[in-house]
C-alpha positions as CSV (number, residue, x, y, z in Angstrom):
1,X,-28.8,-8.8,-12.0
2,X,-32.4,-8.0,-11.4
3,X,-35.1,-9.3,-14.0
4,X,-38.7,-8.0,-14.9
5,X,-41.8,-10.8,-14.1
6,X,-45.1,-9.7,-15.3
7,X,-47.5,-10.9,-12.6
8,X,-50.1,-13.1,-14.4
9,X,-49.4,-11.4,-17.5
10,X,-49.7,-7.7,-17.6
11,X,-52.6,-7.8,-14.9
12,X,-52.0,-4.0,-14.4
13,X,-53.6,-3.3,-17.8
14,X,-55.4,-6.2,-19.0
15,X,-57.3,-9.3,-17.6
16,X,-54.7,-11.3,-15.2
17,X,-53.8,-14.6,-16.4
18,X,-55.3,-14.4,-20.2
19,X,-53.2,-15.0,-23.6
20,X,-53.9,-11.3,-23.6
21,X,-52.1,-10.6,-20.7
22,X,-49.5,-13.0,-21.5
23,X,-49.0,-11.3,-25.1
24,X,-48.7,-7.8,-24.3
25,X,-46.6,-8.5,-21.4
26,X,-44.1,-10.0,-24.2
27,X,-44.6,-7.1,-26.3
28,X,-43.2,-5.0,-23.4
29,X,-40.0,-6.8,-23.6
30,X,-40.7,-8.7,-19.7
31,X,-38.1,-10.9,-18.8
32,X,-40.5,-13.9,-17.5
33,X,-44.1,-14.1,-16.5
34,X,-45.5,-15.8,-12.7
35,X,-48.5,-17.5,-13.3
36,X,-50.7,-20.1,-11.6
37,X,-52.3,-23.8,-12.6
38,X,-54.8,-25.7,-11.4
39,X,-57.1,-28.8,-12.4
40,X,-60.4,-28.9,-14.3
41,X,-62.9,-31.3,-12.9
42,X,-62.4,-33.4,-15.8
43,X,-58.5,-33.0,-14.8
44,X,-57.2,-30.5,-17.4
45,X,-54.5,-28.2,-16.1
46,X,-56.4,-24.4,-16.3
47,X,-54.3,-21.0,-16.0
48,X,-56.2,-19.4,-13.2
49,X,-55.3,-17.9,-9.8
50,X,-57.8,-18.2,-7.5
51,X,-59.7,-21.4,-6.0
52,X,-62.9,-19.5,-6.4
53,X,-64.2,-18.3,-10.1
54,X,-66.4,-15.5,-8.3
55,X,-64.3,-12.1,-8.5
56,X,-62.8,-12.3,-12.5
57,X,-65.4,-14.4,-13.7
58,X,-68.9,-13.7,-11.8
59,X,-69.4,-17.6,-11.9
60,X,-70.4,-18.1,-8.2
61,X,-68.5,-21.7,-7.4
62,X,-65.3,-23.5,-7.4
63,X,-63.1,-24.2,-10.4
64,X,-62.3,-27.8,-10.0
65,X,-66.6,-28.3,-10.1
66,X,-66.3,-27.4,-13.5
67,X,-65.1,-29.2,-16.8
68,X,-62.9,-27.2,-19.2
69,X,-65.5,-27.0,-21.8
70,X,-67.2,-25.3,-19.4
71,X,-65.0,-23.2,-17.9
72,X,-64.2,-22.1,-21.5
73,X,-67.6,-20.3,-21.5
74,X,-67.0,-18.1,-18.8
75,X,-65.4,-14.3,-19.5
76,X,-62.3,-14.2,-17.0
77,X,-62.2,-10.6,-17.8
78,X,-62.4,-9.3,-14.2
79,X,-62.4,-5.5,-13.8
80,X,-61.6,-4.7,-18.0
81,X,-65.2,-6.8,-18.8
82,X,-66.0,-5.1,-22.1
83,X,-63.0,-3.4,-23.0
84,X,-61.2,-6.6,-24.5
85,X,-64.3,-8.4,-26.0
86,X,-64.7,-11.9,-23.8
87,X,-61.2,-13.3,-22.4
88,X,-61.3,-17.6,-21.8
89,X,-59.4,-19.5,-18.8
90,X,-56.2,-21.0,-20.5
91,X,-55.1,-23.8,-20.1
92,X,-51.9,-24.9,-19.4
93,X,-51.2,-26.3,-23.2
94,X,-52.3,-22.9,-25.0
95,X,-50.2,-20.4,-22.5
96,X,-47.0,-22.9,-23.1
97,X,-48.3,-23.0,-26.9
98,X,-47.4,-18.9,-26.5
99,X,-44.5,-18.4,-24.7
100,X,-42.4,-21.7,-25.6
101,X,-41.0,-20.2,-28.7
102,X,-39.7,-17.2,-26.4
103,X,-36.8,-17.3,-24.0
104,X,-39.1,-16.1,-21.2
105,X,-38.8,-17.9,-17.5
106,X,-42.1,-18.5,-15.8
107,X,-42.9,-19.3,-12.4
108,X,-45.2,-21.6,-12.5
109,X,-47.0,-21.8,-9.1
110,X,-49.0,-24.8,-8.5
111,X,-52.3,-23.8,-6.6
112,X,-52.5,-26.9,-4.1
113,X,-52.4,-25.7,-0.7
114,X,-55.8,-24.8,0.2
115,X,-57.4,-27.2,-2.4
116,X,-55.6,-30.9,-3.3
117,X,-55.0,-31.6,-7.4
118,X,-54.4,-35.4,-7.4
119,X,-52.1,-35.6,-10.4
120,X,-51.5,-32.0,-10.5
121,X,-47.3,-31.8,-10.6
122,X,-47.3,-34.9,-12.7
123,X,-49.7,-33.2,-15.5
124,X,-47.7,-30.0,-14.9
125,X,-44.3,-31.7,-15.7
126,X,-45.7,-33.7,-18.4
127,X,-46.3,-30.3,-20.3
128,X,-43.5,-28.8,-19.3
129,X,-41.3,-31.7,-20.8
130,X,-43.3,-32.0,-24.0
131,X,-42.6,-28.1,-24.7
132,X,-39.1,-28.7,-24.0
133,X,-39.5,-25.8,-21.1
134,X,-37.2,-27.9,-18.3
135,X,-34.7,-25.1,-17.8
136,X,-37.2,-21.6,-18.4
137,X,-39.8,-23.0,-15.9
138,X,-39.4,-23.0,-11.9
139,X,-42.1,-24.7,-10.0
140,X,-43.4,-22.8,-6.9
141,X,-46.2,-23.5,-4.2
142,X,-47.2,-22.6,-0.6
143,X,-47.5,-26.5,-0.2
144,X,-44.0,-27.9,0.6
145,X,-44.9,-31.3,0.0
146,X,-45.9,-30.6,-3.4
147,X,-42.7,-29.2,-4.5
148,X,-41.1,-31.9,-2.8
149,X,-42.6,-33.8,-4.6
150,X,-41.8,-32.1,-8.4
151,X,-38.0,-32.1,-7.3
152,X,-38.3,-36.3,-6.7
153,X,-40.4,-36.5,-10.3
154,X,-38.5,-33.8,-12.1
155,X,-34.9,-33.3,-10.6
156,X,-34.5,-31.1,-13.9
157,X,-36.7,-28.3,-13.3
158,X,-35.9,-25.8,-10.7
159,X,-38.4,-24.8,-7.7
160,X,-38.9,-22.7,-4.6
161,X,-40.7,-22.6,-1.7
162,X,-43.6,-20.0,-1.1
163,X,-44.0,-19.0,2.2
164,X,-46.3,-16.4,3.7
165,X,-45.8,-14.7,7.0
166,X,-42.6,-14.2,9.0
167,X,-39.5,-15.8,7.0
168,X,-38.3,-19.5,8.7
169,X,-35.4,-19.3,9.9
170,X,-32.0,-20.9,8.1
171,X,-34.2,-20.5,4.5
172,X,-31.1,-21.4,3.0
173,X,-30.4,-24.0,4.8
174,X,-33.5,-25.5,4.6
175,X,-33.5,-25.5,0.7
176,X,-30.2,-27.0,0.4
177,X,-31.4,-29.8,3.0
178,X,-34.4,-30.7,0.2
179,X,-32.0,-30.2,-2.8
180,X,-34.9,-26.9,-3.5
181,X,-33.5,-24.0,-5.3
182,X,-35.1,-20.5,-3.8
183,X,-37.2,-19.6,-1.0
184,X,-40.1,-16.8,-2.3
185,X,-40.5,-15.2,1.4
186,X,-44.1,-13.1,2.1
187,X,-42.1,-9.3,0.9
188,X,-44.1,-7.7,4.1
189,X,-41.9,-9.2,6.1
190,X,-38.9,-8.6,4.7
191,X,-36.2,-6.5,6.6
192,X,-32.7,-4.4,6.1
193,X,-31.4,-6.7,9.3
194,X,-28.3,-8.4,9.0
195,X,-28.6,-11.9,10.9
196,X,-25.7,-13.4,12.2
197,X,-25.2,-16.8,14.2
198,X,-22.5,-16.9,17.1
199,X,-22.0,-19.4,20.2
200,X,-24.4,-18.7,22.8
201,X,-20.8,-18.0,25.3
202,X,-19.6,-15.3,22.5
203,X,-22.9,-13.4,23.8
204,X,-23.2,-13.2,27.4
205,X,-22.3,-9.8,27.5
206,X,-24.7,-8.8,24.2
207,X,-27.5,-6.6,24.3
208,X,-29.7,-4.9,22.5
209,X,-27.4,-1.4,20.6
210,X,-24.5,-3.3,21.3
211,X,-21.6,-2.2,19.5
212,X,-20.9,-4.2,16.0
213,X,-19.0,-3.7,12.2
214,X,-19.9,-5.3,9.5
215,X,-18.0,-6.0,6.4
216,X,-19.1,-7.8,3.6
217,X,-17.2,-9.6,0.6
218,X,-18.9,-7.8,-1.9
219,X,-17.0,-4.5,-0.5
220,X,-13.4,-5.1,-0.2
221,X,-11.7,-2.8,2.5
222,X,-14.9,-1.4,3.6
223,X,-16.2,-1.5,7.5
224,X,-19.1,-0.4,8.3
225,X,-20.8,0.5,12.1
226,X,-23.6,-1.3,13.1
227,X,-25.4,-2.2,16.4
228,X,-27.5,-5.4,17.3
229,X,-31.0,-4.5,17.2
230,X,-32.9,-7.9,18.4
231,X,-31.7,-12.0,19.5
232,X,-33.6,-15.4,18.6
233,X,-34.7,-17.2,21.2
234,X,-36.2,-20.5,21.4
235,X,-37.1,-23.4,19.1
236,X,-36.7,-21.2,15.3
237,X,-39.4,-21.7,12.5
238,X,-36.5,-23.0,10.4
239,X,-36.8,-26.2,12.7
240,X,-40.4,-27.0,11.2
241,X,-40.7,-30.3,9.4
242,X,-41.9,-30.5,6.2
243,X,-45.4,-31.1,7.8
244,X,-45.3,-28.3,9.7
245,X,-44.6,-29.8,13.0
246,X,-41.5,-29.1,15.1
247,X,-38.5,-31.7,14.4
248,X,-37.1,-33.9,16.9
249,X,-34.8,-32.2,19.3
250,X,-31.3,-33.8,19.2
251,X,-31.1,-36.4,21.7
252,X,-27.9,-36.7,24.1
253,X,-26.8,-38.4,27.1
254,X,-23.6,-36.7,27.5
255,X,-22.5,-34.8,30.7
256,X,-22.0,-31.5,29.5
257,X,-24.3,-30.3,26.2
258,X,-22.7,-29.4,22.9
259,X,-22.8,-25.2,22.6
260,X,-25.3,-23.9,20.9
261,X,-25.4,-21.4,18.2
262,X,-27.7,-18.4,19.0
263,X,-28.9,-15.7,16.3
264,X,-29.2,-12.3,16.2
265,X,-29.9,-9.3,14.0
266,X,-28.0,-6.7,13.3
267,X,-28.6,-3.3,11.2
268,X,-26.2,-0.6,9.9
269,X,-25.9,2.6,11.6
270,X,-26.2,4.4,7.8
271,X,-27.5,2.9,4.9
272,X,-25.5,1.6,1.7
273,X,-24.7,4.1,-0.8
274,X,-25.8,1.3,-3.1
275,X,-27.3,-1.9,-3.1
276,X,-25.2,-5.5,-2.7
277,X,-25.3,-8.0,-5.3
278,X,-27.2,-11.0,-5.2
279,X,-25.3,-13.8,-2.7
280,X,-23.4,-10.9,-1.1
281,X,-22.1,-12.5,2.5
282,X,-21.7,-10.2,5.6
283,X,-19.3,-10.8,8.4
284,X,-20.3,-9.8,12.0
285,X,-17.4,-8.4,14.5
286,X,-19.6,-7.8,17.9
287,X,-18.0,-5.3,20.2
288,X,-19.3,-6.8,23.8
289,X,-16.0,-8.2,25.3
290,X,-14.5,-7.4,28.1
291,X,-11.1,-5.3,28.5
292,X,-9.4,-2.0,28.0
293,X,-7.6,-3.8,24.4
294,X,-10.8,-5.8,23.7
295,X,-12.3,-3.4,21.1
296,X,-8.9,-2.7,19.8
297,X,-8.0,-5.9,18.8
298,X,-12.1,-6.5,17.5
299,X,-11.3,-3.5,15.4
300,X,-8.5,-5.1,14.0
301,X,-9.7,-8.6,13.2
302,X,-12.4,-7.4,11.1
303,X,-10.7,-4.8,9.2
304,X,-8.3,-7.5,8.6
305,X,-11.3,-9.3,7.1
306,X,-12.2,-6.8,5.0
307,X,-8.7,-6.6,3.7
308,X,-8.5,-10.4,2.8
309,X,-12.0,-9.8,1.0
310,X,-9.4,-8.7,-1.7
311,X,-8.1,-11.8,-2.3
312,X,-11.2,-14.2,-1.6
């Protein structure tokens, strides 16, 4: 199932982030809205996306200098200035005010990565409780620790990690590790590979277009051809702390190591007729072994797979 978010309202037509935007996006039937918060100086939580008020105001200066009276003076009309008459900075109270009495989701993305909000999740969940909004609203920032700290305050309101550039690795993992509930990768990385994990001995003999099939559960009895197209080396981005710095190593004093698990990507020789549904899984046969009956018996293992995927 795929849903429709208007991004900061209808900011395609009208002035991003305004009750107006917000409005007519509802009028065109949107499924939810992402939007972004931060804190007055006087410590009012304001609907507004960028640090700056420069580009949709013309105010030259920051946002948190300024007092919500005062911000309410400005025209946050951007590029439509004088089509829509003057558009305010909303707060956080007035755009809940609107869309509480919908069943619209929102994305609520908490702008504290470049600038710290002391107080900021706390006011942010306060509002969100007092609208009864826990289950529409998911929390969202490029600052981990902040959304670490909304899942410890509010364990009843879903949230994701932003992340821009290259994709961790284990995203999954790492969300399920801090009890998060989605990763919201940078799109312009985003690829059609197909990464698989396998014992580093299982690849001695892999390289780059080495033979593979794929199946996945979502496509009983179905194999398709596939090569490996690139291997992970190295300490993985996935292994970042929540500070950014790499973990700990594991430590052992044993003889002979444990194996490790290496990863590597893998495309389809043709595309899918169709797209896979949301939490498809794939499974990975890797043609790279050894024998005149190697590939024979590789070919049979995963179309056994597939074949089970009726029953699983």
């Amino acid at each position: 199932m795929s849903l429709n978010f208007a991004h900061r309202g209808w900011s395609g037509l009208y002035p991003e982030n305004t009750l107006l935007a917000f409005q007519k996006a509802i009028e065109l039937g949107v499924d939810g809205f992402e939007m972004d918060v931060q804190l007055s100086r006087d410590g009012e939580v304001v609907v507004f996306h960028d640090e700056t008020l420069d580009r949709v105001t013309g105010y030259h200066g920051y946002l948190r200098d300024l007092t919500v009276s005062e911000l309410k003076r400005l025209d946050a009309s951007s590029g439509f200035r004088g089509l829509y008459g003057k558009n305010e900075i909303p707060t956080l109270r007035e755009f809940l005010e609107l869309v509480a009495p919908t069943e619209l989701i929102v994305n609520m993305e908490l702008k504290n990565n470049r600038q710290y909000y002391p107080q900021l999740e706390e006011k942010a969940i306060a509002l969100v409780r007092a609208f009864g909004m826990e289950k529409r609203v998911i929390f969202s920032s490029f600052n981990n620790v902040s959304i670490l700290r909304c899942r410890r305050l509010a364990p009843e309101i879903d949230a994701g990690f932003l992340w821009k550039g290259p994709a961790i690795g284990q995203a999954g993992q790492y969300c399920r590790d801090n009890d998060v509930q989605f990763f919201m990768p940078d799109g312009n990385y985003l690829s059609d590979d197909i990464v698989a994990d396998f014992r580093e001995k299982s690849l001695r003999h892999t390289a780059v277009n080495t033979d593979a099939a794929v199946v996945f559960d979502a496509l009983p009895g179905q194999v398709f051809p596939a090569h490996v197209t690139s291997s992970d080396a190295g300490i993985l981005a996935g292994q970042e702390a929540v500070n950014g710095q790499l973990s700990q190593p594991e430590q052992s004093t044993r003889w002979v190591r444990d194996a490790q698990r290496m990863r590597i990507h893998v495309a389809l020789d043709q595309p899918l007729d169709k797209p896979l549904p949301t939490g498809a899984r794939a499974t990975v046969q890797l043609y790279n072994s050894e024998g005149p009956f190697a590939r024979t018996f590789a070919g049979l293992q995963i179309h056994l797979v597939s074949w089970l995927h009726y029953v699983y």
